[in-house]
C-alpha positions in Angstrom: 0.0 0.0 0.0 1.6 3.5 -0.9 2.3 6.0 1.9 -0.5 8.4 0.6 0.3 10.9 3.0 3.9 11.3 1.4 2.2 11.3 -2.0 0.5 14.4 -1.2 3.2 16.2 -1.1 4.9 15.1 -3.5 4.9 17.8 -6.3 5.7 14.8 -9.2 3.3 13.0 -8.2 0.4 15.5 -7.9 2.0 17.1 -11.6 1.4 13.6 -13.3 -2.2 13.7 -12.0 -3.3 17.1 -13.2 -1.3 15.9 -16.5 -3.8 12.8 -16.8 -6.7 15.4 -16.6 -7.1 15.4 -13.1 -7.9 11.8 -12.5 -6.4 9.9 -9.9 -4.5 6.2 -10.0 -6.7 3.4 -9.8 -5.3 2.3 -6.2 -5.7 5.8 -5.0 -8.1 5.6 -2.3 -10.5 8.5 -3.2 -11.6 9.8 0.6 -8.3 9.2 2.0 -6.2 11.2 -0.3 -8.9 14.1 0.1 -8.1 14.2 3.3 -4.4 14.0 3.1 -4.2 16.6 0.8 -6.6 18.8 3.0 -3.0 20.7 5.0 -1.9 21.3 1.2 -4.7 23.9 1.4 -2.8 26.1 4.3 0.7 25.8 1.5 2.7 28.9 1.1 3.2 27.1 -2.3 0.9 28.4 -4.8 1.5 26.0 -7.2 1.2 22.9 -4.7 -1.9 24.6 -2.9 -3.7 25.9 -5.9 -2.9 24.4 -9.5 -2.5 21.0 -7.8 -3.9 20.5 -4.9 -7.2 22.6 -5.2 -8.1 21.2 -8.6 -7.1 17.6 -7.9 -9.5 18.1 -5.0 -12.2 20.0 -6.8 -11.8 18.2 -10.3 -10.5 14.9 -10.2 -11.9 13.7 -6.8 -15.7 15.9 -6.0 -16.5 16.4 -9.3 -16.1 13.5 -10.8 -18.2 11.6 -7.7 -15.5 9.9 -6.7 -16.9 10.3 -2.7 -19.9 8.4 -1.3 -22.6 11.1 0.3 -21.5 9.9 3.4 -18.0 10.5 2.5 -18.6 13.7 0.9 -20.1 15.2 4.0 -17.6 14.0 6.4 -15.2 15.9 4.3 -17.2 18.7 3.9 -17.4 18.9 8.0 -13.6 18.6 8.1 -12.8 21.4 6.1 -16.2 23.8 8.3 -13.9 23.2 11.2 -11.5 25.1 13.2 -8.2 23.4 11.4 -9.6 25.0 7.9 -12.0 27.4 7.4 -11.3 29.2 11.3 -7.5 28.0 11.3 -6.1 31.1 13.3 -9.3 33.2 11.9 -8.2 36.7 13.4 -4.8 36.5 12.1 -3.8 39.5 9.6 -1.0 39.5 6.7 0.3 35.8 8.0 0.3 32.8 5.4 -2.8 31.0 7.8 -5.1 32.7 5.6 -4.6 30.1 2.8 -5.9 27.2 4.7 -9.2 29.3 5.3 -9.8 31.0 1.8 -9.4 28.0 -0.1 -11.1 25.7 2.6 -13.9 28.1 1.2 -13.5 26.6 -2.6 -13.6 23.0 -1.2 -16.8 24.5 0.5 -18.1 25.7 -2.8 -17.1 22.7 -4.7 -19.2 20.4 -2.4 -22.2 22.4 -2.3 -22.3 22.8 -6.4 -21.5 18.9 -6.5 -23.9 18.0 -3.8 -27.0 20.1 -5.2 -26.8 18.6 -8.5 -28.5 15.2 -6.2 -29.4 16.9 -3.2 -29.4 14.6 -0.1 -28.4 17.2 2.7 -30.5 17.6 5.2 -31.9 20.9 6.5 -30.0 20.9 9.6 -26.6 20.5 7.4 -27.6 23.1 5.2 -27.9 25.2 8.6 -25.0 24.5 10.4 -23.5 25.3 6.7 -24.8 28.9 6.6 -24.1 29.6 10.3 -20.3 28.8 9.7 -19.9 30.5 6.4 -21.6 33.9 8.1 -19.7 33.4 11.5 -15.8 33.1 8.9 -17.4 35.9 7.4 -17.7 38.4 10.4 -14.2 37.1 11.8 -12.1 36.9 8.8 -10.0 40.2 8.8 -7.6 39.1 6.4 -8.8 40.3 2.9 -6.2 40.2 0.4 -6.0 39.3 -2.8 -2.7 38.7 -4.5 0.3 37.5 -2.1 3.6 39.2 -3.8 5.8 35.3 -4.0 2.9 33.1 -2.6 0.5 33.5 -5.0 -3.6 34.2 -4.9 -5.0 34.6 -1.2 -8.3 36.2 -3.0 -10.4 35.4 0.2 -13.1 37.9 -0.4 -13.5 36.2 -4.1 -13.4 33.0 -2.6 -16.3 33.9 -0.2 -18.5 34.5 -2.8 -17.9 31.6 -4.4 -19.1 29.5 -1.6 -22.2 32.1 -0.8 -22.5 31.8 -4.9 -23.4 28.0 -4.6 -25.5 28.6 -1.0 -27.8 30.4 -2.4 -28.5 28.4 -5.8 -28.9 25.3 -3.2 -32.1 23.6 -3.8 -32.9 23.1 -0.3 -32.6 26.5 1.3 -35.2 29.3 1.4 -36.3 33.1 0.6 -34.7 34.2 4.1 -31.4 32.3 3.4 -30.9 34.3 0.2 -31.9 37.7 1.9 -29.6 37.2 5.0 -27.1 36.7 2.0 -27.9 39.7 0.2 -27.6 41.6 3.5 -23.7 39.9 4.1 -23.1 41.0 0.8 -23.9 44.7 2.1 -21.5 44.3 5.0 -18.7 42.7 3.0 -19.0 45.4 0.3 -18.8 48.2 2.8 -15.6 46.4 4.2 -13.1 49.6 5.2 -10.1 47.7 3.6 -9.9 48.5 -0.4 -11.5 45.7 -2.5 -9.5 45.9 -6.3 -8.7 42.3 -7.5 -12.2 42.4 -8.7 -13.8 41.2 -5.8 -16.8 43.5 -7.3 -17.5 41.1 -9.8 -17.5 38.0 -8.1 -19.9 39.6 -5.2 -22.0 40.7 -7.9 -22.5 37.2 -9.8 -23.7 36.4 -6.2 -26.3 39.0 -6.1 -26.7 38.6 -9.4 -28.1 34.9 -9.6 -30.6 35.6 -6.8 -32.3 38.6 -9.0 -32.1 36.1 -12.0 -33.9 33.4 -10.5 -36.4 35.7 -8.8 -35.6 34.3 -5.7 -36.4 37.2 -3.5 -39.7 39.4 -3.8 -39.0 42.7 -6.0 -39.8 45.2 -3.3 -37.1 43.8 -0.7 -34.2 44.0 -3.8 -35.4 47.5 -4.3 -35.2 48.7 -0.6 -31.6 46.6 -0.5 -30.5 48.5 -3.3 -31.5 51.5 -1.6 -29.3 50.8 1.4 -26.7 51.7 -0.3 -28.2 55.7 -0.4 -25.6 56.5 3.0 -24.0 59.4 3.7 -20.2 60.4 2.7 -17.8 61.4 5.5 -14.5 62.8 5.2 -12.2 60.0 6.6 -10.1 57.8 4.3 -12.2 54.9 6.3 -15.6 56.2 4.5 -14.2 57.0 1.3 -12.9 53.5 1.0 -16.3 51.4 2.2 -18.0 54.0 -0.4 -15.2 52.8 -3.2 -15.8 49.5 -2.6 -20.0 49.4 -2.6 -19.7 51.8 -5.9 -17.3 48.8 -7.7 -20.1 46.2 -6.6 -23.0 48.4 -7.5 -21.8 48.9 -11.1 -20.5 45.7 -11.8 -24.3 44.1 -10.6 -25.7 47.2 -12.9 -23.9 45.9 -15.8 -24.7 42.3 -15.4 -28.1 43.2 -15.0 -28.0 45.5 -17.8 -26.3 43.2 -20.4 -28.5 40.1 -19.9 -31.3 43.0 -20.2 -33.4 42.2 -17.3 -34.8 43.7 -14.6 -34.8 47.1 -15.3 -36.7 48.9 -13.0 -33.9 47.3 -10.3 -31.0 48.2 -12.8 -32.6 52.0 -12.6 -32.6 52.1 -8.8 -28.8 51.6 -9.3 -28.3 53.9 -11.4 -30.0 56.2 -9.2 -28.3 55.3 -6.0 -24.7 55.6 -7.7 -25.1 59.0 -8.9 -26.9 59.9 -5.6 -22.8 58.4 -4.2 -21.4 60.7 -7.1 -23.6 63.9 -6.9 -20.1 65.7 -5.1 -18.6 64.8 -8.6 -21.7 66.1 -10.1 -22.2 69.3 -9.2 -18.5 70.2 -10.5 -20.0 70.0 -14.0 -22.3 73.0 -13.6 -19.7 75.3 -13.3 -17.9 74.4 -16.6 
């Protein structure tokens, strides 16, 4: 029997699987190299945490139902725990905040997986969206790009997993507006959001307008949450910055798939409500 613990580590190894498209060796025990690979996750290594062991993880082992349902939510419960997703949550600028931002992808691969057959039950789908919203009020650690380490992109990855939460099957209207609300906090976040994080939070908010899953007039007094006041700290200006980027980059998906325009003109009226300062500079030209 091979030492499958060493195998996950080894960079060859994990190379010659992405190579074969992802798939692993037949005597490759599915569930127990998922979990071997799981500290790969926390790697300073991009290329060993990310091109390897993420998609090996995400491609060649969930996707491809290579894990029982029981298996597959043992695994998921690993990575909710306070090893991955809340290892040293708190911590700022150190290299812990790999094992929880992409402990948030395996999140987010499971949950698209899973709904595709649903089979967890409500309380799992609870406990699921109490931890996601408990990492995302703790989590202080928001960068993007790590110069030498590679991509951190925690915010992005966030929305990944709140992405697939709210298409799930088996949750409800409340779920997705408690969602839409996070999204508020986390796009009023006073640390500067600019790998794009916009778009990703978008797509989020996004797929719920799509799919009408929430009533017209809630989306319209959400939207108009966003109608607060400028201050003159840096702190304010940034948290403006950052719900402007999300505003526009939801206007424009909205606005290219052409639908719900009385929503996408609410936007439009709320961002230059956030610009009128700008504005009023034109009058005197």
């Amino acid at each position: 029997m091979r030492d499958l613990t060493a195998l996950a580590t080894d960079k060859e190894f994990l190379v010659h699987i992405a190579e074969n498209d992802y798939r692993l060796p037949k005597d490759i025990d599915a569930f127990a190299f998922a979990r071997v690979l799981l500290p790969n996750l926390g790697s300073s290594d991009g290329v060993l945490r990310d091109e390897l062991t993420y998609m090996i993880l995400a491609s060649g082992i969930i996707a491809r139902q290579k894990l029982t349902n029981e298996q597959q939510e043992t695994l998921l419960f690993e990575v909710l725990d306070e090893e991955h997703l809340f290892y040293r949550i708190g911590e700022k600028e150190s290299d812990s905040v790999f094992m929880r931002s992409f402990s948030n992808l395996i999140i987010a691969a499971i949950l698209y997986n899973e709904a595709r057959a649903p089979y967890f039950q409500p309380e799992t789908l609870k406990q699921i969206k109490v931890a996601i919203f408990r990492y995302a009020h703790e989590e202080k650690d928001w960068r993007g790009y790590v110069e030498n380490k590679g991509w951190a992109h925690t915010m992005s990855h966030l929305a990944d997993t709140l992405d697939e939460y709210a298409q799930h099957p088996g949750i409800k209207e409340q779920d997705r507006k408690d969602i839409l609300q996070l999204i508020t906090e986390l796009t009023t976040l006073p640390e500067p959001l600019y790998h794009e994080e916009d778009i990703r939070l978008a797509t989020v908010a996004y797929r719920i307008i799509l799919g009408k899953q929430v009533s017209d007039d809630y989306l319209q007094k959400w939207i108009q949450s966003y109608a607060f006041s400028r201050g003159l700290d840096v702190v304010t200006w940034t948290r403006i910055t950052n719900a402007k980027n999300f505003l526009r980059s939801l206007y424009f998906r909205l606005y290219w798939r052409g639908v719900a325009p009385v929503l996408t003109d609410h936007i439009s009226d709320t961002l230059k409500k956030q610009d009128e300062v700008y504005l009023e500079k034109d009058d005197l030209i």
